[in-house]
N, C-alpha and C positions, 0 to 999 in steps of 0.2 A: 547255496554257493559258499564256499569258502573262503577265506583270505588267505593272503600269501603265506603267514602263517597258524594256519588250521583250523582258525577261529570263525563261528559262520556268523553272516550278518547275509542283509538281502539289498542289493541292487537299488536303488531309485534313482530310475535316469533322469527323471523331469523335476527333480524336486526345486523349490523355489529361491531362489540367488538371498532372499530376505527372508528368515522364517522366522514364526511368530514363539514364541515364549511355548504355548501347547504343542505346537508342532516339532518344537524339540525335544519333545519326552522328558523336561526336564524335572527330575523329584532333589529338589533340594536338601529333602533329608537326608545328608550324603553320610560317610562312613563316616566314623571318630575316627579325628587325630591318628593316623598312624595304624588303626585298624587292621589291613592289610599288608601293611607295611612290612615286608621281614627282616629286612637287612638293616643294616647304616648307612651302607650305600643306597638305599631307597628313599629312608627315611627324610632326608632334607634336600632331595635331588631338587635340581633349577633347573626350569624348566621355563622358556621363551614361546609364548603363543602367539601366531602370528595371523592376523585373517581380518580383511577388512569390513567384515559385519561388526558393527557395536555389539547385538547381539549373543555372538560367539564368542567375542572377547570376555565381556561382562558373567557369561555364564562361568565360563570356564575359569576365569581369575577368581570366583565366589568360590566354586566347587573345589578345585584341585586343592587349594590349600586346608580344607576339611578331609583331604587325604593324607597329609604329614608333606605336602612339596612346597619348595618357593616357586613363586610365580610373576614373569612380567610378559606385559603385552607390547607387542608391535599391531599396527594397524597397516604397514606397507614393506616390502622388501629392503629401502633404504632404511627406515627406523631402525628393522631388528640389524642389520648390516652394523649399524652406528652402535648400537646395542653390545653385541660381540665384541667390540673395543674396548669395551666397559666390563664385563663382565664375562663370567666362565661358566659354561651352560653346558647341563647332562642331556639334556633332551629338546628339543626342538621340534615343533607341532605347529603345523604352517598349513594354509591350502593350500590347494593344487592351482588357484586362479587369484593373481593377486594384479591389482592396478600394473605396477610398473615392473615388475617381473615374477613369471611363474614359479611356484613352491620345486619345482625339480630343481629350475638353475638356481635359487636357494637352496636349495640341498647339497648340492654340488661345492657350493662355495662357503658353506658352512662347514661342511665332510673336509674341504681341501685346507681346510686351519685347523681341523681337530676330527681327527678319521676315528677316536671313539666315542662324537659322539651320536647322541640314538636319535634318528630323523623319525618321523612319524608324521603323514600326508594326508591331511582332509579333503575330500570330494563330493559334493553332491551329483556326480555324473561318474557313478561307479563302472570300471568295463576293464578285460582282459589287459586292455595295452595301455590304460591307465596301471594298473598294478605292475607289467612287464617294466616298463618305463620307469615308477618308483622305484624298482628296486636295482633296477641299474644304475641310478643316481644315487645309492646307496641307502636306502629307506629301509629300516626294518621293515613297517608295513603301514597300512594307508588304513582310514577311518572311512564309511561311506555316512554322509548327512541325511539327513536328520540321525543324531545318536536315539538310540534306543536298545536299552537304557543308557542314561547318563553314566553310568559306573562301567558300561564298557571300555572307555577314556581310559581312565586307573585302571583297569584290568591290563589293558595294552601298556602301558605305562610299564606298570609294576611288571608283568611277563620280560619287557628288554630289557628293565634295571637289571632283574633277577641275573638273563641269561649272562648279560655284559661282567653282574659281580661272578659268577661261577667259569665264566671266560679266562677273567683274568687271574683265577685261583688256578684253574687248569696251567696257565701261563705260565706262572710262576713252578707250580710244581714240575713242568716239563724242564723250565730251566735248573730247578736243584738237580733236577734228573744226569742234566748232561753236565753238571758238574761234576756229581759222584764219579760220572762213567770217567771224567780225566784224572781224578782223584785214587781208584780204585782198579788193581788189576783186570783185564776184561774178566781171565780167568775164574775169578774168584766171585763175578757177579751176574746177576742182572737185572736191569734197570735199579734200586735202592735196594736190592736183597743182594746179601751176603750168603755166600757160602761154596765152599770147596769140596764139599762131601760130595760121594756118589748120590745119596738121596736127592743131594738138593739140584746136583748139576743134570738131574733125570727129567726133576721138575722146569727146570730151567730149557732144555732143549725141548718139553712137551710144550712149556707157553709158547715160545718162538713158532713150533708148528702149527698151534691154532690159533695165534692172537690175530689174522688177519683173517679168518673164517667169524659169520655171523653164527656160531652152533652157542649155543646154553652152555654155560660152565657153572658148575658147582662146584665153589671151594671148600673141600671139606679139612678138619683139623680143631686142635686146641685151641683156647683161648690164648692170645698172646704168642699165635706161634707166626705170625705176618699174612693173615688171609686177606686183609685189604694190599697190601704190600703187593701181590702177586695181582690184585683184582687189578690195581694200577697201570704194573707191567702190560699185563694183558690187553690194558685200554689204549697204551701207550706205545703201543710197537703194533697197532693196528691201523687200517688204514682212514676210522672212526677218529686218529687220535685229533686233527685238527677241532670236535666237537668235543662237546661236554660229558664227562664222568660224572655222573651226579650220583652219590654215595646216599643211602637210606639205612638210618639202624632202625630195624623192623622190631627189636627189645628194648627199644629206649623209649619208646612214644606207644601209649595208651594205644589198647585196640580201637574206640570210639573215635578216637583222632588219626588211628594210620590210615584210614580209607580217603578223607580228605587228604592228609599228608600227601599219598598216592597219584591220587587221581584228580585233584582241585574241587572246588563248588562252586555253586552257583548262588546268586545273593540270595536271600530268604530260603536255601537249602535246611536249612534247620535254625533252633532258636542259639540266633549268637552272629549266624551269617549275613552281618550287614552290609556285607560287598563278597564279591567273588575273589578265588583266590585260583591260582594257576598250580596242577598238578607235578610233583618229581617227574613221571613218566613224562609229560609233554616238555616240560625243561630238555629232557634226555633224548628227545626228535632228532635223529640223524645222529646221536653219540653212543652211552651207555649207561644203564643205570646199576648200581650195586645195591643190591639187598642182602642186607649184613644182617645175620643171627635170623635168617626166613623160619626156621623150624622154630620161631615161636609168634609166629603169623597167625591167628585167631581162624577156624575154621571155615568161618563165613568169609572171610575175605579171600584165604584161597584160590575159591572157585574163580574169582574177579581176577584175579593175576594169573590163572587158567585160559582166561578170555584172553589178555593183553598178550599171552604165547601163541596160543592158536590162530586170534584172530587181527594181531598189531592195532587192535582200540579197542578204544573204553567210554567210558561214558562220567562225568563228573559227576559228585552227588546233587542231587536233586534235579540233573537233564536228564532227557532222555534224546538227546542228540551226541551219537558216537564222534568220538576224535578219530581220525588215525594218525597215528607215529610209527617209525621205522627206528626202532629202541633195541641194541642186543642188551640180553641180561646176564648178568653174574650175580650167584648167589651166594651167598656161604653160611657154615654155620657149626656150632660145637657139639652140634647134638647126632644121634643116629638115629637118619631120618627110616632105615627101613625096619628099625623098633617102632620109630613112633608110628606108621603106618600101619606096621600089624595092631598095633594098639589105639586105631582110630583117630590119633590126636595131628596125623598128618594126610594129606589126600594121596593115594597112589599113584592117580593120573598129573598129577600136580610135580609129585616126587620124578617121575620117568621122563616129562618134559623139561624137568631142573635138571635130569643128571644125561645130559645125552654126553659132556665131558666132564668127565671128576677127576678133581687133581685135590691128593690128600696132602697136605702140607707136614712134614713128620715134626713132634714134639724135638726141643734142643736137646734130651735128653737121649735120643734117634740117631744124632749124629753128632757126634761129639767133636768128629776131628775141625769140627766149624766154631768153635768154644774160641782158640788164639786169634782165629781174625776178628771173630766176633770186639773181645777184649782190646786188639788193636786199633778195631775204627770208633769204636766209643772212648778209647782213650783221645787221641787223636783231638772228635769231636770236642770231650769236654775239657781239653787241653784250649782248645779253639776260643770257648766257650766263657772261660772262667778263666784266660790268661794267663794258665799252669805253664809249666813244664816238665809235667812227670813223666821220665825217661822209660817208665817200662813198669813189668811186672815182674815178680823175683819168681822162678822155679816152684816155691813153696805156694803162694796163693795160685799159681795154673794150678796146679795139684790138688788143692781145695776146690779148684771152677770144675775140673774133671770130672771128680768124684759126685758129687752132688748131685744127687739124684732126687 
């Protein structure tokens, strides 16, 4: 069985209201400090546990903070309520069955003073309309008791902090987004890409036509010439865009490390893996993910993002329990993937499933007549920027920007 969100755990409907220290699978030698931890926004998240077993409480105030979080307990509904007064809390970890009110209508009335943040539901009576019901009262998702392992906790944990910081970055850029658009002739753009040229307004009316289709696009182009820039557009005037754009440079990170990068692990998946860590692709569930510079993807890993096309899952290193996610992907890159194909160092089938749309992004050298707005909205900016007011450019340095080749 799965959880609401994709993670599998297994049902115990009978398990017992008081469980003994063994019976909660607990391995105290939890992760170092921060171990898993990727962000800043993870790294000292507060987090409020709420559950009237001593038990549960005590475990989990030892452990979480061997993960990099602060931690305080409530023992009843009113405490943590009184609690909330006090203090400003990222996450909130409650059962489902408390003395004097249930974890939902705690959820609700924690959600109704602060809608971001991340509820998370323990139950030792795991079932369909227990999970229907969490997540209508707003739960990311529910834990079923006894844990097993203990590091499943932080895995959940860390999986909402993650999505919630890559949410709010999405936020943020959708908002610079509709600023340019009132900032900038429509004509001349779209979404943060500049350009007036025939080239670019070709490219500009082909995103418009596919960005709300699930089809594979391959941005192909120069370094520096805007292939994330379009990957964005593209995420952004889709009907995906409410979800996550999770960006990957496939040439920034060691071959040995982008399969995890990828795909996440599992604790003890190799020497290093002291807890689990949640994959880009499962981040990118219901959004998009961007693989940037693919054509220098290690050949073994290939075949593995071969799978995640063909078959929408994958498998974390060291499981062998498939995920599935419902991920479009955008690739891009600087290289010529059908040299490197005749030349072995790219997969063919890998290539044909990446380019079912290819949009070539032209060098600024391609289109020149885009050079004066270009020069216009950087001035503009770093007028903005650095408190200038330099009026313009003289005749003689366009001339210079022209030429340059």
């Amino acid at each position: 069985m799965l959880s609401p969100r994709g993670l599998p755990y297994t049902f115990r409907s009978h398990a017992p209201r008081i469980l003994p220290r063994k019976a909660l699978g607990i391995a105290m030698t939890a992760a170092p400090v921060g171990s898993s931890v990727e962000s800043g926004d993870n790294r000292r998240a507060h987090i409020l546990v709420v559950d009237d077993e001593e038990i549960i409480c005590t475990t989990l105030a030892r452990f979480l903070p061997s993960c990099g979080y602060r931690v305080q307990i409530a023992t009843s509904s009113q405490e943590a309520l009184k609690l909330r007064e006090e203090h400003a809390f990222d996450v909130l970890l409650t059962d489902f069955r408390l003395p004097d009110m249930d974890g939902i209508e705690l959820a609700r009335r924690f959600k109704a003073g602060d809608p971001e943040i991340i509820v998370l539901l323990m139950t030792a009576h795991g079932t369909i309309e227990n999970a229907v019901e969490a997540m209508r009262a707003g739960a990311w998702d529910y834990l079923v008791k006894p844990f097993r392992p203990l590091d499943e906790v932080h895995q959940r944990i860390a999986l909402a902090l993650e999505h919630r910081r890559l949410a709010r970055e999405n936020a943020v850029l959708r908002k610079e987004n509709q600023t340019l658009h009132g900032q900038v002739k429509t004509k001349y753009r779209f979404e943060n890409i500049l350009g007036q040229s025939e080239p670019m307004q070709e490219i500009f009316r082909l995103v418009e036509k596919v960005a709300d289709s699930d089809s594979t696009i391959l941005v192909l182009g120069e370094s520096g010439t805007g292939k994330e820039l379009v990957a964005r557009a593209i995420h952004y005037n889709s009907h995906r865009r409410r979800n996550l754009l999770v960006p990957v440079n496939c040439g920034a990170i060691p071959g040995e490390l982008l399969e995890s990068e990828l795909f996440g692990h599992v604790k003890g998946a190799f020497t290093g893996a002291v807890s689990g860590r949640i994959g880009r692709f499962h981040l990118a569930d219901q959004g998009t993910i961007f693989l940037d510079e693919i054509g220098d993807m290690p050949p073994a890993l290939q075949v593995k993002i071969l799978r995640v096309l063909q078959e929408q899952e994958f498998e974390p290193v060291g499981s062998n329990k498939p995920i599935k996610v419902n991920v479009r992907v955008i690739a891009a890159t600087n290289q010529d993937l059908e040299t490197a194909v005749r030349e072995k160092r790219f997969r063919e089938d890998l290539f044909y499933r990446l380019n079912v749309i290819p949009i070539r992004i032209p060098p600024l050298r391609e289109r020149r007549d885009d050079i004066p707005i270009l020069l216009r909205h950087f001035l503009d900016v770093f007028n903005q920027e650095k408190e200038k007011e330099v009026k313009g450019i003289t005749d003689e340095t366009m001339r210079i920007f022209q030429q340059y080749d």
